[in-house]
N, C-alpha and C positions, 0 to 999 in steps of 0.2 A: 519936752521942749525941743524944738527944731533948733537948728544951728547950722545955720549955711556954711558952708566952704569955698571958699577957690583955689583953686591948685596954682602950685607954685610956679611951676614951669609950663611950657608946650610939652614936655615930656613928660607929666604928671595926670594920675588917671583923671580923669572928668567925671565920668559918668560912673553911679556906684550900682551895682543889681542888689547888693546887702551890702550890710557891713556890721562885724560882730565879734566880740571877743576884747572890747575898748580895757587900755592901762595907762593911766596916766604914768608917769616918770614921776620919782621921788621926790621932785623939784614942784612937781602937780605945770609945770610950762610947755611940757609938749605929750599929745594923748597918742598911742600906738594902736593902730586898729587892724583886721584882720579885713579885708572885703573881695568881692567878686566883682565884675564886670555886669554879667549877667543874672540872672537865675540860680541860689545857690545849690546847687547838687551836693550829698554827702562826697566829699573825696575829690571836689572838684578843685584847679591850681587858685589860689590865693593868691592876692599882692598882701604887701605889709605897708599902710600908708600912715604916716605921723604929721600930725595937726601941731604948728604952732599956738598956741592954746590965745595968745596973747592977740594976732593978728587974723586968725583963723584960716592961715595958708596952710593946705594940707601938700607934702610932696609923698613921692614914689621910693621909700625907702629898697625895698625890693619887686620887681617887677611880675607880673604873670609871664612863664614861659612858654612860647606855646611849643617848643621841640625840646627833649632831653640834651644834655653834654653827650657830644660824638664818642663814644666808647666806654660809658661810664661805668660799662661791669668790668671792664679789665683791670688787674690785681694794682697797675699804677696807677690808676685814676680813681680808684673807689674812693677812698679816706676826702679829697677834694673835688669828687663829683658832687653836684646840686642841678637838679631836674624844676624848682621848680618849688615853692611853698604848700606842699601837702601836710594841714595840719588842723587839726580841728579849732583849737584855741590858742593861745597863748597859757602862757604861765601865769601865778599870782605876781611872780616878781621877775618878770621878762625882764626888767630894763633894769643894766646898771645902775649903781650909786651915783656914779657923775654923771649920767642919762647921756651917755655917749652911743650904747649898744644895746638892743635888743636883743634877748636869747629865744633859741625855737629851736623844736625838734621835726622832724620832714621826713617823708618816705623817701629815699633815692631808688626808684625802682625796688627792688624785694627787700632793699636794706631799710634801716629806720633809724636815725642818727641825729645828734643835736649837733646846733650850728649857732653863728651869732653875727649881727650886722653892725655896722659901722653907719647909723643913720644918719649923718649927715655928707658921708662921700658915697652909701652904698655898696660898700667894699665888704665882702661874707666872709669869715672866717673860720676855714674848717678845722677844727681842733685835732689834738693828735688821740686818736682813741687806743683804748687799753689792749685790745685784739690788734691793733694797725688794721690790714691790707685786709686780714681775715672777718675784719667788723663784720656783724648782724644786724643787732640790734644793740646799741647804746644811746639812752637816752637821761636825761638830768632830772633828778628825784631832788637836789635841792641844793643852792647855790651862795656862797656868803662872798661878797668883794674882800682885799684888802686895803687896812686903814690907807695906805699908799696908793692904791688905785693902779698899781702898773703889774699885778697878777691876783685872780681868785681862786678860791677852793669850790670843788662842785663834788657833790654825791650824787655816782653816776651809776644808772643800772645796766650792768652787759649781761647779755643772752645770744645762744644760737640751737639750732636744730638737735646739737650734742649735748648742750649743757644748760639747764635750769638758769633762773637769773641770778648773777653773784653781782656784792655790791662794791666800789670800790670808792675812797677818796684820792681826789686828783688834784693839782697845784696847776693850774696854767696860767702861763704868758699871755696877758690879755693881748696885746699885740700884736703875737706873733701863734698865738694858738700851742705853743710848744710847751713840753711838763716844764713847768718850774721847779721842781720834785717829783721823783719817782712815786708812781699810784700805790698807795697804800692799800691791801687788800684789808676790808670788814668782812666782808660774808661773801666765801667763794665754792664755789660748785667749779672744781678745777679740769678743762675741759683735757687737758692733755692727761689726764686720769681718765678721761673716759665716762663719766658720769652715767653717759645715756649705755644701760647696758646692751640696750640692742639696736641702736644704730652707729654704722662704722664710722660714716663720712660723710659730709656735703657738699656740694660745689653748687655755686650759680653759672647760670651758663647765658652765654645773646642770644638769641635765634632772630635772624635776620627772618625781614615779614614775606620774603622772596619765594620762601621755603615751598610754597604752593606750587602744583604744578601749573595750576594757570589762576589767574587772578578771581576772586569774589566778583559774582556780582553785585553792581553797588544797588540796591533799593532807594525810593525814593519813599519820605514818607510822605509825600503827599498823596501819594497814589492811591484815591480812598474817595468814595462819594462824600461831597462839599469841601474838597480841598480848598475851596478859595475863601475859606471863611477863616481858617485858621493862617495863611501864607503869607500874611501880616505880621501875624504873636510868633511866628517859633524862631527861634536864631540858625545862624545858618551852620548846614552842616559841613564840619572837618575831617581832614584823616593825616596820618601822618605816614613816612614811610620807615620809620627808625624802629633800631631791633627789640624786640619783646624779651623776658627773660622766662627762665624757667630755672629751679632749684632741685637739683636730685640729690635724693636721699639714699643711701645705699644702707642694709642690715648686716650685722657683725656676722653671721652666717654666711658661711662657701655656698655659692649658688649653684643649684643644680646645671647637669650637663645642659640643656636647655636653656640655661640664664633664667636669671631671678621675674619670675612673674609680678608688673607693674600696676599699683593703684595712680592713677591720672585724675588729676585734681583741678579741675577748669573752675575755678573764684575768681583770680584778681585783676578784675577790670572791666569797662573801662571806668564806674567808677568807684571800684572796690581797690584792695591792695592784701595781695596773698605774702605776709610778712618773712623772712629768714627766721623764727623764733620757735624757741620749746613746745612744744606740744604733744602732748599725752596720745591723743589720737594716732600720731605720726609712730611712736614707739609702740602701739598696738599691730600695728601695719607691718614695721617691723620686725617685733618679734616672731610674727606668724609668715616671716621670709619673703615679704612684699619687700622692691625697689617702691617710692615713691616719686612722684614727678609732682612737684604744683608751677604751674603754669599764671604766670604777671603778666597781663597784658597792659599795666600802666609802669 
C-alpha cells in the first residue's frame, strides 16, 4: 500500500531515496522511520523521520549530517558528541511509552553508543555512560519506562579493546540523561582488572586529513568511455576536510629496543566503521608483540 506524505515543514526532508526500519509508537499515532536521501549504502548517514499517522505529515526528527561535531574524539566531547545517524535499524521498542522519544544506537566515529531524541523539539540526549570519557562501545540490549514516566531502566552492553562485553543495569533521568541510580553491575569482565591478558592499553587518536604531504589527486569518475550515459544517474560527489581517527592498541609486553613492530589495519570507511571493541583477532596480534593501529576513515 502506498501512502503519500508531506513534510511538515520547509525544513523537512522531501525526497526519500529509501526508507526502512518503520515503529509505530505505542499509541500506533505516530510511525518512526529510518530513511536516506539517496541511494542507500550499507553505513550511509540516516535521518530519523516521524509520520503523524493521523494527518500523514512526516517531520525531520533528526537530520542527516553532512560534517562531524568539531572535536569529537577529545576526552570532553566524546560522551555528547553525535556525527550523525549511523545505524542499521531501529529497535523493536525505540519509542517511549508516552512516544515522546525515540532511542538509537550510532557510530560516533570509532565509538558506538546509544542516544535518544526528543521527537518533537529534536533535542538528542546523550546519556551518561558506565565508562564516562573512556566509552567504547555501549549500547542498549533492553529497555523498560517507568510507571511515572520522568526516569527508565535500560540493560546496557559496555565493551572495549581491553575488556569482553559486561552487562550492566542503569536508572536514567529521561530528561536530563543523568543515572538516577548508580549502574548495577549483572555480568562484568572488569577492565581495570585487565581482562585482556595481552593488551595494555588504547587510545583513540584525530589525525587531521592535512597529514599528507601533498594533497590526493582527486579522480573523476566519469573519466571512462560513455560517460555521458551515466552523468544523469550518479549523485554528486563530496569530501570533507574533518579529522579521521585512528585507535592504537598497545601489548602488555616491553617493546623491543626498536619499538614494537605494527599491524596497520585500513577497514573503516568510507562506508564501513572499524569499531573500539573486543576482539580476539586483536589479542592474537598482541600476544605475538604486535602494536595495532586500525584506522576510521568515517
Amino acid at each position: 500500500v502506498k501512502v503519500p506524505l508531506e513534510p511538515a515543514t520547509d525544513a523537512d526532508e522531501k525526497s526519500f531515496g529509501s526508507v526502512r526500519s518503520l515503529r509505530f509508537s505505542p499509541d500506533g499515532k505516530q510511525l518512526a522511520f529510518l530513511g536516506t536521501r539517496e541511494v542507500v549504502t550499507h553505513g550511509t548517514c540516516s535521518f530519523l523521520g516521524v509520520v503523524d499517522w493521523a494527518t500523514k505529515r512526516v517531520s525531520t526528527a533528526v537530520a542527516v549530517k553532512d560534517e562531524p561535531d568539531e572535536g569529537y574524539s577529545n576526552a570532553d566531547k566524546v560522551e555528547a558528541a553525535f556525527n550523525g545517524l549511523f545505524t542499521g535499524s531501529l529497535s523493536r521498542n525505540a519509542w517511549s511509552t508516552d512516544g515522546k522519544y525515540v532511542f538509537f544506537d550510532s557510530q560516533v566515529g570509532s565509538r558506538v553508543v546509544w542516544k535518544y531524541v526528543n521527537v518533537s523539539t529534536g533535542a538528542i540526549v546523550s546519556p551518561k555512560y558506565v565508562d564516562g570519557a573512556r566509552v567504547a562501545i555501549e549500547t542498549v540490549l533492553d529497555r523498560h519506562d517507568s510507571v511515572l514516566g520522568n526516569n527508565f531502566y535500560a540493560l546496557v552492553s559496555v565493551s572495549s579493546p581491553t575488556r569482553a562485553p559486561s552487562v550492566y543495569l542503569v536508572s536514567i533521568d529521561t530528561a536530563s540523561g543523568k543515572y538516577a541510580r548508580s549502574p548495577i553491575a549483572i555480568e562484568v569482565q572488569d577492565e581495570a582488572e585487565g581482562t585482556s591478558p595481552y593488551i595494555k592499553d588504547w587510545q583513540v587518536y584525530s589525525i587531521p586529513t592535512s597529514v599528507s604531504d601533498s594533497q590526493p589527486r582527486r579522480l573523476s569518475v566519469l573519466d571512462f568511455p560513455g560517460q555521458d550515459l551515466l552523468k544523469d544517474l550518479l549523485i554528486p560527489q563530496v569530501s570533507s576536510t574533518a579529522p579521521f581517527e585512528a585507535t592504537l592498541l598497545l601489548p602488555t609486553q616491553e617493546p623491543p629496543s626498536s619499538g614494537y613492530p605494527v599491524v596497520l589495519e585500513l577497514h573503516g570507511g568510507p562506508h564501513g566503521n572499524a569499531p573500539v571493541m573486543y576482539r580476539g583477532m586483536y589479542e592474537y596480534f598482541a600476544a605475538l608483540g604486535f602494536a595495532v593501529v586500525t584506522v576510521n576513515y568515517r
